[in-house]
C-alpha positions in Angstrom: -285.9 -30.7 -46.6 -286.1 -31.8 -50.1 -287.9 -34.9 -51.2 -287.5 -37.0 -54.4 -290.7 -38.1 -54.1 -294.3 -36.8 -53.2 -295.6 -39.5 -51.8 -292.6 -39.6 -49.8 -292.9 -36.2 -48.6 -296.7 -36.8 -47.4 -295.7 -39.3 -45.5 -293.0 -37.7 -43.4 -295.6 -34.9 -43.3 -298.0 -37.1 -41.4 -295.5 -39.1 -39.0 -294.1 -35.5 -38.4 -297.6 -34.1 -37.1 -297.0 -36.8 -34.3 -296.1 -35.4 -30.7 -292.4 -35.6 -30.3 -291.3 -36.6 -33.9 -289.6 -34.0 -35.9 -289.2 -34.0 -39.9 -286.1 -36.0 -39.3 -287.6 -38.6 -37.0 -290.5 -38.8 -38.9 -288.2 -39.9 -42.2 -286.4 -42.2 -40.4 -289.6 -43.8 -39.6 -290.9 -43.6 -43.0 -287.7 -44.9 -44.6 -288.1 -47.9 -42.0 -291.4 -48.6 -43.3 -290.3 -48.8 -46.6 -287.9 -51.6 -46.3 -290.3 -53.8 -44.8 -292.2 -56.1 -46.6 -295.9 -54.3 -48.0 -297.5 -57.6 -45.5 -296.2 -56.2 -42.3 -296.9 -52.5 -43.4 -300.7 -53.3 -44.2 -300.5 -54.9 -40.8 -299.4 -51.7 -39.3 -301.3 -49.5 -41.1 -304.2 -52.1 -40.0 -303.5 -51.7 -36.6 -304.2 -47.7 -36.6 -307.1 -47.5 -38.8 -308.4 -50.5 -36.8 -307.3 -48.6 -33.4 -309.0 -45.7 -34.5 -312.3 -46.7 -35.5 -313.1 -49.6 -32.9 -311.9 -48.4 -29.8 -313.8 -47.8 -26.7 -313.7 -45.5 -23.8 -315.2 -47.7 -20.4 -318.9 -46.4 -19.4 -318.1 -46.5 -16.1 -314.3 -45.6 -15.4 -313.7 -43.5 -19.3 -310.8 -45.7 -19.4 -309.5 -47.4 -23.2 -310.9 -50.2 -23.7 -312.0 -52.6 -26.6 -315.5 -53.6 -24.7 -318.3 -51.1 -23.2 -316.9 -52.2 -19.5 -313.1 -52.7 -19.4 -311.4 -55.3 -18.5 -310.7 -53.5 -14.9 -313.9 -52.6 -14.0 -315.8 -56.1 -14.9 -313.0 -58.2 -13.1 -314.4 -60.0 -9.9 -311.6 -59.7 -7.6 -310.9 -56.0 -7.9 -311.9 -54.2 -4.8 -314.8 -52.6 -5.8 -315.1 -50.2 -2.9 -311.8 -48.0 -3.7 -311.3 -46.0 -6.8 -308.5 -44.3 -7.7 -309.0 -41.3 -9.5 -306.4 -40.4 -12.3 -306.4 -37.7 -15.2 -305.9 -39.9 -18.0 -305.5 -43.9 -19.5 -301.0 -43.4 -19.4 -301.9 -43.1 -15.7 -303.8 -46.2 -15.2 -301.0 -48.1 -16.7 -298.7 -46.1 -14.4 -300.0 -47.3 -11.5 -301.0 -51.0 -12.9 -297.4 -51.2 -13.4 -296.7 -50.6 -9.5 -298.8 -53.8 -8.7 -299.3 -52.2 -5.5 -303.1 -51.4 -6.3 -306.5 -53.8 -6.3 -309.4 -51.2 -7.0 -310.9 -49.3 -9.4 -310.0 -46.3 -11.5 -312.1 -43.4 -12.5 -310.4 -41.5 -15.7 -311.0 -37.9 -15.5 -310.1 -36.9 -19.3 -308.2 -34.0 -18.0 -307.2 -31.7 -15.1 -308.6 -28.0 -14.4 -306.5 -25.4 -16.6 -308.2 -21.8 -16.7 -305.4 -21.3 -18.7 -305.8 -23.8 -21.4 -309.9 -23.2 -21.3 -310.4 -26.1 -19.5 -312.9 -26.4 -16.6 -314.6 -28.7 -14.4 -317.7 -29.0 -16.9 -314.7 -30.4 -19.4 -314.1 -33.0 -17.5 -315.5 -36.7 -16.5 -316.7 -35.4 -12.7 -320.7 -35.9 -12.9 -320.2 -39.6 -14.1 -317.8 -39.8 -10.7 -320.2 -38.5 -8.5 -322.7 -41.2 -9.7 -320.5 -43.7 -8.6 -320.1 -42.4 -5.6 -323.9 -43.0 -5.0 -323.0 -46.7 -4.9 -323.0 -47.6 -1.4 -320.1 -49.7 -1.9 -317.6 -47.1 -2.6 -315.6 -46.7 1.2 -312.5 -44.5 -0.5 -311.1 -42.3 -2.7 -307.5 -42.3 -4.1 -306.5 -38.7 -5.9 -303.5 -40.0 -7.9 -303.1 -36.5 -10.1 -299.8 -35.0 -11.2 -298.0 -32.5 -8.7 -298.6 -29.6 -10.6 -300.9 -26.9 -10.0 -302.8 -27.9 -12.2 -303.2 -31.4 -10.5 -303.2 -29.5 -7.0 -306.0 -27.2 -8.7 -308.4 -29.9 -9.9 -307.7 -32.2 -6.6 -309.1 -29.1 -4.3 -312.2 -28.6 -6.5 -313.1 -32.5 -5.9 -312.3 -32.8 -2.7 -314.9 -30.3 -2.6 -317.4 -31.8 -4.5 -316.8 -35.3 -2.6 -317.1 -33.8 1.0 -321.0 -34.7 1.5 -320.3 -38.1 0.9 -319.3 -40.5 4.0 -316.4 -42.5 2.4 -312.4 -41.6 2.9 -310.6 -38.9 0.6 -307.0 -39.8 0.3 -304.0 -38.4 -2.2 -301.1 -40.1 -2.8 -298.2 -39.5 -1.0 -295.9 -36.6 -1.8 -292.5 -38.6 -2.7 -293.7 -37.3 -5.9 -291.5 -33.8 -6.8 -293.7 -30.9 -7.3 -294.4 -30.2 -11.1 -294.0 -34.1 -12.1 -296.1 -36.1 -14.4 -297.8 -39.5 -12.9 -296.8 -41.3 -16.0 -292.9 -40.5 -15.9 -292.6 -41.5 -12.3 -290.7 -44.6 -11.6 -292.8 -47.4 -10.3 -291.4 -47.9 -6.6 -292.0 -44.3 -6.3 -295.5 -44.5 -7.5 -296.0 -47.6 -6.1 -294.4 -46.7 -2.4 -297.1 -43.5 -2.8 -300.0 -45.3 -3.2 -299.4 -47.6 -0.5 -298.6 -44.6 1.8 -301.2 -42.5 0.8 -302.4 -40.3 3.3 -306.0 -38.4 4.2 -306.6 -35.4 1.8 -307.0 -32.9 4.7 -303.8 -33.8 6.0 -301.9 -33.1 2.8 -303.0 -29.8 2.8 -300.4 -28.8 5.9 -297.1 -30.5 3.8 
């Protein structure tokens, strides 16, 4: 693609680096940017830099959040005794979206992929087990992708959970094999939370 301008070029270069967006996209995007007025670009460009330097990750779920708690986790009337466990933020919002679910999340940064050099030590399962110590906790809610690397990760906790006396539930299967949580619709989703079913007995579907 040829350019007329450098600083053009450098710009589609970085929007093109983005996951999804292709040289052509990324012009487009660039070429939008540059018929607004330099105001709402500084306030865009704000936004990231902003984004990027101030955000937080929750000290007790991992989730996003602009505080050291999120907003989830310090809310009064969440059901502090259920926490659904979930392999990154686009799944909180996933199941947030279903309105079907009161408790708490733990964000697990991740799922086990030998594959990809990722193993349980990569991933937020110490800080999960901590909670767990909380007498309050009754149940646990796997709410991982039905892939095999979901499948993989959800058999080494249920593992690591089993000396603890509270309830290990997954969510149920209306979910196809090999889908992502956060491109499921939200009756779906929301239909397998509120049907979810003891871990144990998923294993025989």
């Amino acid at each position: 693609m040829n350019f007329s301008s450098k600083l053009l070029e450098d710009a589609v270069a970085e929007f093109a680096k983005l996951p999804g967006v292709g040289q052509k996209t990324a012009l487009r995007l660039v070429l939008h940017l540059l018929k607004q007025d330099s105001a709402e670009v500084d306030r865009f460009s704000g936004a990231i830099t902003k984004l990027r330097h101030e955000i937080q990750f929750c000290q007790t779920c991992h989730n996003i959040s602009d505080q050291l708690i999120c907003e989830i986790c310090s809310a009064p009337k969440r059901d502090k005794g259920t926490i659904c466990v979930v392999e990154d933020t686009r799944d909180v919002m996933a199941v947030e979206n279903t309105n079907q679910y009161n408790g708490l999340y733990h964000v697990l940064g991740g799922l086990i992929s030998p594959m990809d050099g990722v193993g349980p030590s990569d991933l937020e399962v110490d800080t999960l087990i901590e909670r767990l110590k909380d007498d309050g906790v009754k149940e646990i809610i796997f709410a991982l992708s039905a892939t095999m690397e979901g499948d993989t990760t959800l058999f080494y906790l249920n593992k690591r959970l089993k000396p603890f006396n509270i309830t290990i539930s997954t969510i149920a299967r209306g979910i196809a094999f090999g889908g992502e949580l956060e491109y499921v619709d939200e009756l779906t989703l929301g239909r397998s939370i509120a049907t979810r079913v003891p871990y144990e007995n998923s294993l025989s579907r």
